[in-house]
SEVO-594497 format. One record per residue: x, y, z of N, C-alpha, C in turn. Coordinates in steps of 0.02 Angstrom, whole numbers, plus 50000, padded with zeros to 5 digits. Atoms other than C-alpha are relative to their C-alpha. Layout:
<atoms>
n_c1:n_c2:n_c3:ca_c1:ca_c2:ca_c3:c_c1:c_c2:c_c3
X:Y:Z:X:Y:Z:X:Y:Z;
...
</atoms>
This chain:
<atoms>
n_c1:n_c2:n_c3:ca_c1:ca_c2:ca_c3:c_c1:c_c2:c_c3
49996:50066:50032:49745:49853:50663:49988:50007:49925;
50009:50026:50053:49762:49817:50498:49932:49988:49964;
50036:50010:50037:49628:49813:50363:50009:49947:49928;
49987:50051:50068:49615:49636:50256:49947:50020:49950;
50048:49980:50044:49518:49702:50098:49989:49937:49954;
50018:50047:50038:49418:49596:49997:50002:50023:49913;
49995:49979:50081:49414:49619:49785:49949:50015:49993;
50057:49948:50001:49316:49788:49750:49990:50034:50050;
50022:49956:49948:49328:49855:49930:50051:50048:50002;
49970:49940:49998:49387:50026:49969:49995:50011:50063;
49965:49968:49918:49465:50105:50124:50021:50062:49999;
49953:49934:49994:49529:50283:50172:50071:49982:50012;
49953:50012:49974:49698:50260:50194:50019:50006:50059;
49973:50001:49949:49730:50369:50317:49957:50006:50077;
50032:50058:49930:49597:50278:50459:49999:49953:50023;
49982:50068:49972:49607:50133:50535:49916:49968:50000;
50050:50002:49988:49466:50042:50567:49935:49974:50045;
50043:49952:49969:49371:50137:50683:49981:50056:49984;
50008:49910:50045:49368:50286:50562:50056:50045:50042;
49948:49937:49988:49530:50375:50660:50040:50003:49968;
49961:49967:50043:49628:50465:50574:50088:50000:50025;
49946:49995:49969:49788:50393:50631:50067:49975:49972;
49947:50056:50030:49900:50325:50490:50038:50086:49944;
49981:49949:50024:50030:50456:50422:50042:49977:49929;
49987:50018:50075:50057:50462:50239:50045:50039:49966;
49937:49954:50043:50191:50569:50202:50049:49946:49984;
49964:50037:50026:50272:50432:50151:49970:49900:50019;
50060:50075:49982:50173:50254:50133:50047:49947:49936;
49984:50043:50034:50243:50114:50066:49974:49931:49978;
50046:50042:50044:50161:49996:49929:50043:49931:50001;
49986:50060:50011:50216:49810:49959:49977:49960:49964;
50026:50052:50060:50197:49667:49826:50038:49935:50042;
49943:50066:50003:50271:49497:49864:49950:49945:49982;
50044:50058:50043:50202:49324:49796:50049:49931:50032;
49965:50056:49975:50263:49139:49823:49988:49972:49908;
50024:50065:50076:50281:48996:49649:49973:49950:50043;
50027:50050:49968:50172:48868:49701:50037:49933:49965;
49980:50054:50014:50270:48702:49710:49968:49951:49967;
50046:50051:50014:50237:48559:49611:50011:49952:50022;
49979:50061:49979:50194:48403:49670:50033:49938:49983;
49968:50054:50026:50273:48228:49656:50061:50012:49988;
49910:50021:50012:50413:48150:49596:50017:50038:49936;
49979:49938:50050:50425:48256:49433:50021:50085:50021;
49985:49925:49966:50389:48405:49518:50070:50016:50050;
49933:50000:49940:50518:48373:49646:50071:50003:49950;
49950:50012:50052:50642:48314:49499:50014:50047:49959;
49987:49958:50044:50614:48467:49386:49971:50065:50034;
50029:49942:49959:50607:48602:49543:50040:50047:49969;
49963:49916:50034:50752:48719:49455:49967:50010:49943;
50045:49961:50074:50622:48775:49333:50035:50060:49982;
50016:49932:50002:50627:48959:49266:49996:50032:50039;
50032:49953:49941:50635:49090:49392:49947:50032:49963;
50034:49974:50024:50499:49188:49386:50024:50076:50028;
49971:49953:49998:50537:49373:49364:49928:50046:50000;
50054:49979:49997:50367:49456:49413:50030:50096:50034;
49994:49933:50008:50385:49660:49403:49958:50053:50007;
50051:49957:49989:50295:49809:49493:50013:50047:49972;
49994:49940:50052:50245:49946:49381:49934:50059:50057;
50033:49926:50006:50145:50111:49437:49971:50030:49947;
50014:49938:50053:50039:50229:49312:49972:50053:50043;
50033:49947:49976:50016:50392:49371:49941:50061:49967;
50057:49974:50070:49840:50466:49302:49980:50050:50045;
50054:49921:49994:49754:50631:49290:49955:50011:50023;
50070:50000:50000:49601:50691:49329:49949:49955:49952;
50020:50027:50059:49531:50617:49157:50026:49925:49996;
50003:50080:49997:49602:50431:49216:50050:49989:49959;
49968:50014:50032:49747:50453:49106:50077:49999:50021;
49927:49972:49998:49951:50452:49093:50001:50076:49953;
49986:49946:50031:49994:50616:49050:50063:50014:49947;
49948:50005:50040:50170:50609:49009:50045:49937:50003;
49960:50059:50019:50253:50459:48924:50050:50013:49993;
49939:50021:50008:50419:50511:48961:50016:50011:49927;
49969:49992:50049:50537:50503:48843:50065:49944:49977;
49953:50058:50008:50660:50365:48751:50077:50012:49985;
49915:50000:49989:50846:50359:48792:50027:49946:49979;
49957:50049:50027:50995:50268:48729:50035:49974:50072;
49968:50018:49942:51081:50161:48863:50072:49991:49983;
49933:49996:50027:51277:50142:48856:50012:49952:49962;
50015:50080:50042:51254:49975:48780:49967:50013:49929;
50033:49963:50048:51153:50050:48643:49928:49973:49996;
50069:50008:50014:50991:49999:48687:49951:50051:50001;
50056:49966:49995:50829:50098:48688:49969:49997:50058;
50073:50023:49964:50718:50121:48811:49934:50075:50034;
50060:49939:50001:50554:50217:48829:49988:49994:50055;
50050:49989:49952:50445:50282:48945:50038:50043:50033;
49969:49970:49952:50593:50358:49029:49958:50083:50044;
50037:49948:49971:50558:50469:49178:49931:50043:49978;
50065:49981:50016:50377:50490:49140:49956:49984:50052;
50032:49992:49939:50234:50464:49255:50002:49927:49996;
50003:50050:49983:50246:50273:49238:50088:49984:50049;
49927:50011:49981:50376:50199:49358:50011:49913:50025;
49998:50068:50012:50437:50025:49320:50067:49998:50010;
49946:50030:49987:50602:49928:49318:50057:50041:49951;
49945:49948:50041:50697:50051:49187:50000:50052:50001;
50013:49935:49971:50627:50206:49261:49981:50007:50073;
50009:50016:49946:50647:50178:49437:49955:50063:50059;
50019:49948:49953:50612:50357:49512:49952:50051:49962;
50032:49959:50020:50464:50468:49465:50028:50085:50002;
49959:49916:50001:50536:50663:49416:49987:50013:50051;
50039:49971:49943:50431:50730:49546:50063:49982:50075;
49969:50000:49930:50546:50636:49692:49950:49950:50051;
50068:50023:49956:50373:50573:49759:49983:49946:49990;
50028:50083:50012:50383:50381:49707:50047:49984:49971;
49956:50056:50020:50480:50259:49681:49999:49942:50010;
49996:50020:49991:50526:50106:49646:50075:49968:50054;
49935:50020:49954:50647:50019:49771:50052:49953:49961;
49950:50035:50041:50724:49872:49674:49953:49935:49963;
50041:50033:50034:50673:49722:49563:50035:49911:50051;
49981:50073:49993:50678:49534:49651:49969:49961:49951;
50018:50026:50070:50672:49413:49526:49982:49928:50018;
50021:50064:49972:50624:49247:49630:49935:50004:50035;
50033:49998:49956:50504:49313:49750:50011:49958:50064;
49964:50036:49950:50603:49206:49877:49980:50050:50087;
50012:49948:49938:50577:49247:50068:49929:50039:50009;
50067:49979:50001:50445:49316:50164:50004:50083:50008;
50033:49949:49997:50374:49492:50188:49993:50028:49920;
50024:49961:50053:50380:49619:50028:50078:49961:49955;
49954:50005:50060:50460:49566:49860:50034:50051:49976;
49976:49931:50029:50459:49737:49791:49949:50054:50023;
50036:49934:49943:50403:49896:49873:49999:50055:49961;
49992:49936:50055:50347:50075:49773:49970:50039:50066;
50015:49962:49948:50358:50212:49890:49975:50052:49955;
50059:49944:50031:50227:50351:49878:50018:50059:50063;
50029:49950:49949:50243:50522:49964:49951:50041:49983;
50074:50003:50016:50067:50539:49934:49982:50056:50039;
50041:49947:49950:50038:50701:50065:50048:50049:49935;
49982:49948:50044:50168:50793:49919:49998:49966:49935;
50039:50015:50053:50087:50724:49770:49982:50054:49952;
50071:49951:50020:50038:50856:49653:49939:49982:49982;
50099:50028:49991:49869:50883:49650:49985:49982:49927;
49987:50014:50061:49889:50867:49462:49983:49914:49990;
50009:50080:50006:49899:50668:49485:49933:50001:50055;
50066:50032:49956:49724:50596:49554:49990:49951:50025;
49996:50089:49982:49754:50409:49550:50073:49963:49989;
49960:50038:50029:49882:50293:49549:49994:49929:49990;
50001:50053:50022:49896:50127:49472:50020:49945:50018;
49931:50022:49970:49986:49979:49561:49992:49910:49941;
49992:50047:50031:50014:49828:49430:50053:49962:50026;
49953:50031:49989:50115:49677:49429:50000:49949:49935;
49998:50023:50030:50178:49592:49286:50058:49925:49996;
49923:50051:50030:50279:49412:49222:50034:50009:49964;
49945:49979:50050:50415:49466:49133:50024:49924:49940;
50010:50053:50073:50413:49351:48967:49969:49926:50029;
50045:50068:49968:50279:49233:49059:49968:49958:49953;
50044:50019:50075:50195:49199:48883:50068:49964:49964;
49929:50020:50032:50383:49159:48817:50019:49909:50046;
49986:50056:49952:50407:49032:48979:49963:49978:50044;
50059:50016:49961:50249:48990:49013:49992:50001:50068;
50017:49976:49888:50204:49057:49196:49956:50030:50004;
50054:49970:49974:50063:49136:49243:49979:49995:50073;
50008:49989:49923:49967:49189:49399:49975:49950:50014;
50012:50039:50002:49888:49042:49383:50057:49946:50065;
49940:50020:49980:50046:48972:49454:50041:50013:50079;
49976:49966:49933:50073:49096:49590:49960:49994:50068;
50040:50010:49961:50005:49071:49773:50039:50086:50062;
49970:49931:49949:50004:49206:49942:50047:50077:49962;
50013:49925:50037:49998:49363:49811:49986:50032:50044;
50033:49955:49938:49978:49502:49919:50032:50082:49969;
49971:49920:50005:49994:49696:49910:49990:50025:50053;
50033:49962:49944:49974:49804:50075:50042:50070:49974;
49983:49944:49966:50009:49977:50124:50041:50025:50078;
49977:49986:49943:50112:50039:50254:50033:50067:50026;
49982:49920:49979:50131:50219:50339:50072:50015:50003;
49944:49990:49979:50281:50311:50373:50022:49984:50059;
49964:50010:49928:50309:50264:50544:49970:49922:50004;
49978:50046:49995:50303:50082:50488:49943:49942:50017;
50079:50062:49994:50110:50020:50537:49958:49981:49935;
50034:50005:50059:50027:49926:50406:49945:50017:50012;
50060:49975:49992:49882:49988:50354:49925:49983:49959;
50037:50074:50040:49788:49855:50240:50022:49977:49964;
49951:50064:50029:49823:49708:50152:49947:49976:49944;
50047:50049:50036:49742:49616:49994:50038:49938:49981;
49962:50055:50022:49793:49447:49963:49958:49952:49939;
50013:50053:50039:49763:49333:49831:50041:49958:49969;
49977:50075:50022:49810:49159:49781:49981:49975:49921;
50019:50018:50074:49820:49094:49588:49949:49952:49996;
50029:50081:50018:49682:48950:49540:50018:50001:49941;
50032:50051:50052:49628:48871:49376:49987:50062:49945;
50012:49947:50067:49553:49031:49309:50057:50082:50005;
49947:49946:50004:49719:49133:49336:50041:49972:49926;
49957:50040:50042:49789:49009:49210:50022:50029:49934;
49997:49953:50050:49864:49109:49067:49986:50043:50017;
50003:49915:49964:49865:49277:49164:50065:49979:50000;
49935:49980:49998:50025:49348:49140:50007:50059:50035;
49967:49938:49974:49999:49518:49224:49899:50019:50043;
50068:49986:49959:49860:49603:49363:50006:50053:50023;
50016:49915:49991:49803:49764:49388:49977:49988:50087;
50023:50017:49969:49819:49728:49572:49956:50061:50051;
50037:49944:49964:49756:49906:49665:50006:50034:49984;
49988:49925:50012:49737:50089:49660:49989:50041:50060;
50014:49950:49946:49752:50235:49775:49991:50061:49960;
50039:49932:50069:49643:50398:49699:49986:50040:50062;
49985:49943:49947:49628:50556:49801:49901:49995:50001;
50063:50002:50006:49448:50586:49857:49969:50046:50070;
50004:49973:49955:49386:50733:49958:50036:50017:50027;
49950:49977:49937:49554:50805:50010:50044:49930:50027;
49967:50050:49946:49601:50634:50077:50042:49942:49937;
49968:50060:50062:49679:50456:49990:49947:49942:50016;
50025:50071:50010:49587:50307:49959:50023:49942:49978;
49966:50065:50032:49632:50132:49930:49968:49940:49983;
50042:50042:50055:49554:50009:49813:50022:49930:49978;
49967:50067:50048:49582:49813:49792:49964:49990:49937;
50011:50032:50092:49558:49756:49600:50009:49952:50001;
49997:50088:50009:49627:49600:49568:49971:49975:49948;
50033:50004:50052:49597:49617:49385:50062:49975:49955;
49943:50060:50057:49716:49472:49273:49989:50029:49901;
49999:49990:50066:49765:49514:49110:50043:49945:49955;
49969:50058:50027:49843:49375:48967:50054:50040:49977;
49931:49977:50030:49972:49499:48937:50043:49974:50049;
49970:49990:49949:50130:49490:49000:50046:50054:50005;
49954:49934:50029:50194:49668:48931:49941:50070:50036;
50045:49952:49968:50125:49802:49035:49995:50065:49946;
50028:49953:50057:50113:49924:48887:49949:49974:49969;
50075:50016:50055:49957:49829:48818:49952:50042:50042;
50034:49941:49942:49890:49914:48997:50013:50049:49977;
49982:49901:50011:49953:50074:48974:49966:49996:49942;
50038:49981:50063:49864:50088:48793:49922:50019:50029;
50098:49963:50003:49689:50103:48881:50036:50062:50034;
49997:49947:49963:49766:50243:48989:50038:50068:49982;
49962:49932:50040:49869:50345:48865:49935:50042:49960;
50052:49961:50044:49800:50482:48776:50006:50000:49921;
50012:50015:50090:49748:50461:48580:50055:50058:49980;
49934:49950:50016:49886:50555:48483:49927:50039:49948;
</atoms>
């Protein structure tokens, strides 16, 4: 059965809980999905085609020392845009697949429409190098500060885990109030190696950004 974690609790991944050791992680998959909380009334009803909201799972993959190691590198796109970070240990919506092979993201929904997982970052976390210690699991509003949205906004937030052979294996959920209001982005869990094994960590820590590089600055290294 399933493990509902509360904000700040930690779990082994791969036990259940009874402490067996029965959840296989060669390939575990990180679910996100969220709902917009409707508004009420006759306005609300009247001005329901708002803004989608375009909420975006990012990854940082850190060191021993709690850091990103390598920021990638910035490519031209055929269009002639820029874009950084490429194939580096972060893996977001313009760097979908980590070099390694060992994570990825799946795809970007941009409504959060429908139930189970919005967006999913697969981890094969048993071939990990040992090199990486933790990983990061964020979720950001993509120009939420631009079109005012925040988590504030958002209800049935959730992240779980789920093994390769498809059993979930805990869940954190959280719902926006009052003091999400102006949160644009949330550092929602981490999984960090510990003793040989994996661990998994709800957070549930709101930030007023809505540019996940203001994150990444605590976790890069000083030039």
């Amino acid at each position: 059965m399933a493990i509902n974690l509360q904000k700040g609790q930690t779990i082994d991944l791969r036990k259940n809980d009874r402490g067996e050791s029965v959840y296989d992680l060669s390939k575990v998959t990180i679910g996100l999905g969220w709902d917009v909380r409707k508004q009420g009334g006759f306005f609300g009803k009247l001005f329901s085609k708002e803004a989608e909201y375009d909420l975006d799972a990012v990854a940082f993959l850190l060191d021993g020392n709690g850091k990103v190691a390598n920021l990638g590198k910035t490519v031209q796109t055929n269009d002639g845009r820029q874009i950084a970070l490429y194939q580096g240990d972060v893996v977001f919506f313009n760097s979908m697949q980590h070099p390694s092979g060992n994570i990825w993201l799946t795809g970007d929904n941009r409504t959060g429409a429908g139930d189970g997982d919005d967006e999913q970052i697969i981890v094969k976390l048993d071939q990990l190098d040992e090199s990486y210690q933790k990983i990061l699991f964020l979720v950001t509003i993509y120009q939420g500060k631009q079109n005012n949205q925040h988590f504030g906004m958002i209800e049935n937030a959730f992240i779980r885990a789920v093994d390769a052979k498809g059993k979930e294996i805990t869940k954190y959920s959280l719902s926006g109030d009052s003091s999400m209001n102006g949160k644009c982005a949330m550092v929602f869990a981490e999984a960090y190696r510990h003793n040989g094994d994996w661990k998994f960590r709800a957070i549930g820590e709101p930030h007023q950004t809505d540019n996940f590089i203001e994150i990444l600055k605590q976790y890069a290294y000083s030039n």
